[in-house]
N, C-alpha and C positions, 0 to 999 in steps of 0.2 A: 547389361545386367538382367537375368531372366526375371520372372516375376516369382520366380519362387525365393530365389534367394534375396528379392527385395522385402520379402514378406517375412522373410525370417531373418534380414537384418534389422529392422521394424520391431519384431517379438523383442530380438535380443537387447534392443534399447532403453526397451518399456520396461523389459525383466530389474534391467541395470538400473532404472530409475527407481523402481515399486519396490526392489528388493529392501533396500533401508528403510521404507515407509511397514512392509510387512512385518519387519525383526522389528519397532520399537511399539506398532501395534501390539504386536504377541507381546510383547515383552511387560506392556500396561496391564495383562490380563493375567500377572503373577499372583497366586496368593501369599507368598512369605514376601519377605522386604529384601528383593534379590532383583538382581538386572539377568536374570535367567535367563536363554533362549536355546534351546523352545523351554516356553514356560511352566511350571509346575502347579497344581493343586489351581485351577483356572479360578479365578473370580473375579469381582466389578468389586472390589472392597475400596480399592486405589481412587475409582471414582470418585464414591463418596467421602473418603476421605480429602481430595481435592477441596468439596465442594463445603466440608465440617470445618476444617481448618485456618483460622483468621489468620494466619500468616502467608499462606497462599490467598484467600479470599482479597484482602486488600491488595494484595500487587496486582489481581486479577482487573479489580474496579479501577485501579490506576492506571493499568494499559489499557482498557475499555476507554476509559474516561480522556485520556491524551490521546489515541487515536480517533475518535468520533470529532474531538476537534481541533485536533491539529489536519486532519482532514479539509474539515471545514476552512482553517485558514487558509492553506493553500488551495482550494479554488477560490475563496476570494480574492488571492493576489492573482494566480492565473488567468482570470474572467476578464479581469480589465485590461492586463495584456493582453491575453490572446486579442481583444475586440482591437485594441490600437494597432495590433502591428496587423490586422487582418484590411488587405488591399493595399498599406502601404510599404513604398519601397526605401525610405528615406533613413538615414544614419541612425536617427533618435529610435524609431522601430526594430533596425537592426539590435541595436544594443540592448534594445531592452527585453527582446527573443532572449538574447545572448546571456541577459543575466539570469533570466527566468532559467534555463537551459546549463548554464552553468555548475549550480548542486551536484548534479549526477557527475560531472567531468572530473571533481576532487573526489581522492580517496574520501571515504569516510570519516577515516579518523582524524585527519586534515580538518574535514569540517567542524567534527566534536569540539576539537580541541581551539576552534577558532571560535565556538560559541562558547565554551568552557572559559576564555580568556574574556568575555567582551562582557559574561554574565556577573564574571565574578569584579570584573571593572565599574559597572554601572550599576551593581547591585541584579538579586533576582536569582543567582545561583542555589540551587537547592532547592529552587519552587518549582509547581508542576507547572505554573503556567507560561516559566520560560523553559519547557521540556515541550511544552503545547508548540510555543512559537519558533521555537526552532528546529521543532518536526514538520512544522507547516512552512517552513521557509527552505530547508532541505527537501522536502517530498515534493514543491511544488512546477516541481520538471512534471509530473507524471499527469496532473490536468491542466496544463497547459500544452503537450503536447496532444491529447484527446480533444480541447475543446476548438483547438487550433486545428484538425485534420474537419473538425465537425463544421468548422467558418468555410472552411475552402469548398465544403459539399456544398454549399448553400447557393443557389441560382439567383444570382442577380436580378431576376426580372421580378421576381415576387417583391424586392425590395422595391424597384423602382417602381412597381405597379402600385405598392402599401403609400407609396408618396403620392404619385397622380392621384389619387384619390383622398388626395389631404392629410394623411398622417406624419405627425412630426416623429421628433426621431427615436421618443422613448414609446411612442406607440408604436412604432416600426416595431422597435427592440422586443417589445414586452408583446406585440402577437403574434409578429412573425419569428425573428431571429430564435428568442428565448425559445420555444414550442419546438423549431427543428435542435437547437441544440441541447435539449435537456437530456438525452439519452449520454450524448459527450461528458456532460458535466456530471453524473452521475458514475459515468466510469470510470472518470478521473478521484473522482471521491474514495468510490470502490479501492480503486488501486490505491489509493495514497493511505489510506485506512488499513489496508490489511499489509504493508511497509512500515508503518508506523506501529504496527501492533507487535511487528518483529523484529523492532529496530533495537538493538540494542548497544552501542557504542556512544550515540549522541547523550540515550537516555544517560548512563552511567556518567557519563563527563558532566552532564549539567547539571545531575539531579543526586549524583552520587548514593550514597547510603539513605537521604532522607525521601525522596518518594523510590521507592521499590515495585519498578517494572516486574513484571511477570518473565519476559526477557533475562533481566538484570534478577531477580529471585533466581530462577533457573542455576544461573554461574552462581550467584554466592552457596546455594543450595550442595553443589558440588564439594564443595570444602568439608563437608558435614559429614559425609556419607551417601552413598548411592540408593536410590527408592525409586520404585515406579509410576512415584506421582511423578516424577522427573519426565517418563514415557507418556504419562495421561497425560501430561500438557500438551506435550508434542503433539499428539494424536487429535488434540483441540482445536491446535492452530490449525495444522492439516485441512480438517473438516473444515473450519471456519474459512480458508483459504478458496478451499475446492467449492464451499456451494457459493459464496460470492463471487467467484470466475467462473465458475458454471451458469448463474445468473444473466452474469455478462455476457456471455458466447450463447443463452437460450434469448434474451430480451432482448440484446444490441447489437449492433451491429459489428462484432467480432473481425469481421478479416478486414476491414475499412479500419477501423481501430489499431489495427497491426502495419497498415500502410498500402494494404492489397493493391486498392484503387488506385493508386499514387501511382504502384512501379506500373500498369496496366499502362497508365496513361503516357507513363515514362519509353 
């Protein structure tokens, strides 16, 4: 293949990716209450309207609010795996990769609806903070495989060396280990964070009508009539999307995080 036509199978793709991203930008930038494109009488009214309206505003603090830490939960179950099964090869490590790893392997809605049964079984259905705990237990594929790429970069010798010199194991941990892994653990967050912010299936099955995702707002919203706060949100995630993986690919270490070093080595 020449390089030119590499180059413009490349445009072609980008075009095909951006284009949807362009038509519901423009499309937020309408002034009447129209899903218009191209858009008419241009203005940022939609904006502020987003940002006036307590019916948007609260779904908004709610997906805020469940993603920051349903985040947070799944690296706390991730962190303790990744550490156990990092150097060992034994059945209990397998398995417990396996279940970390597992989440991602079920549809979705398989999953929802397995938290949807367990919640409304033991109580907790309808609160956010079993919408928290089972975005943190569904997302937590995503920093477990991050903080697990970031144990395997880690040079043995510095460990052994933090020992010859008397450190026990939570000193190991907490100057060695913890210091190279925090870039991992961070981008496991990132990601888990901005899935959870988008999640909308699990939220709906566990949390139904009474906490109202931003997500889950969106589709009921639908039902009502079409507006281009509909497009302003979208155009939010977007941005919120792109500069926190933007962060990621300018502070960390991006193509290690993707597996780069792995197949290198492979």
């Amino acid at each position: 293949m020449s390089k030119t036509l590499k180059i413009t199978y490349i445009f072609a793709i980008l075009a095909l990716l951006l284009a949807p991203l362009v038509v519901v930008a423009a499309v937020s930038l309408n002034g009447p209450q129209s899903l218009r494109f191209p858009p008419s009488d241009l203005s940022l009214r939609w904006y502020a309207e987003l940002f006036a309206q307590s019916e948007w505003l609260v779904p908004l603090r709610h997906s805020l609010v469940i993603a920051l830490l349903a985040a947070a939960v799944a690296v706390l179950i991730a962190l303790p795996l990744a550490l156990y099964a990092w150097g060992r090869q034994g059945l209990a490590a397998r398995l417990l990769t396996g279940m970390g790893l597992a989440p991602f392997a079920l549809p979705p809605v398989i999953s929802a609806l397995g938290f949807m049964i367990f919640w409304m079984t033991f109580g907790g259905y309808g609160q956010i903070w079993a919408t928290i705990i089972s975005h943190g237990i569904f997302l937590v594929t995503l920093p477990l495989v991050t903080i697990s790429l970031g144990l395997r970069g880690i040079d043995h010798a510095l460990i052994e060396s933090a020992r010859v010199m008397g450190a026990n194991r939570w000193v190991v941990f907490r100057s060695v280990i913890l210091p190279l892994l925090l870039p991992y653990i961070v981008s496991g967050y990132a990601f888990a964070f901005v899935l959870s912010l988008n999640e909308y299936i699990i939220a709906y099955m566990v949390a139904g009508f009474t906490v109202e995702t931003l997500p889950v707002k969106i589709f009921n919203a639908l039902r009502y009539g079409y507006t281009p706060i509909l497009a302003v949100v979208s155009v939010i995630f977007v941005a919120m999307s792109a500069l926190i993986f933007g962060l990621i690919g300018r502070f960390g270490n991006l193509p290690r995080l993707m597996g780069a070093e792995r197949s290198q080595r492979d």
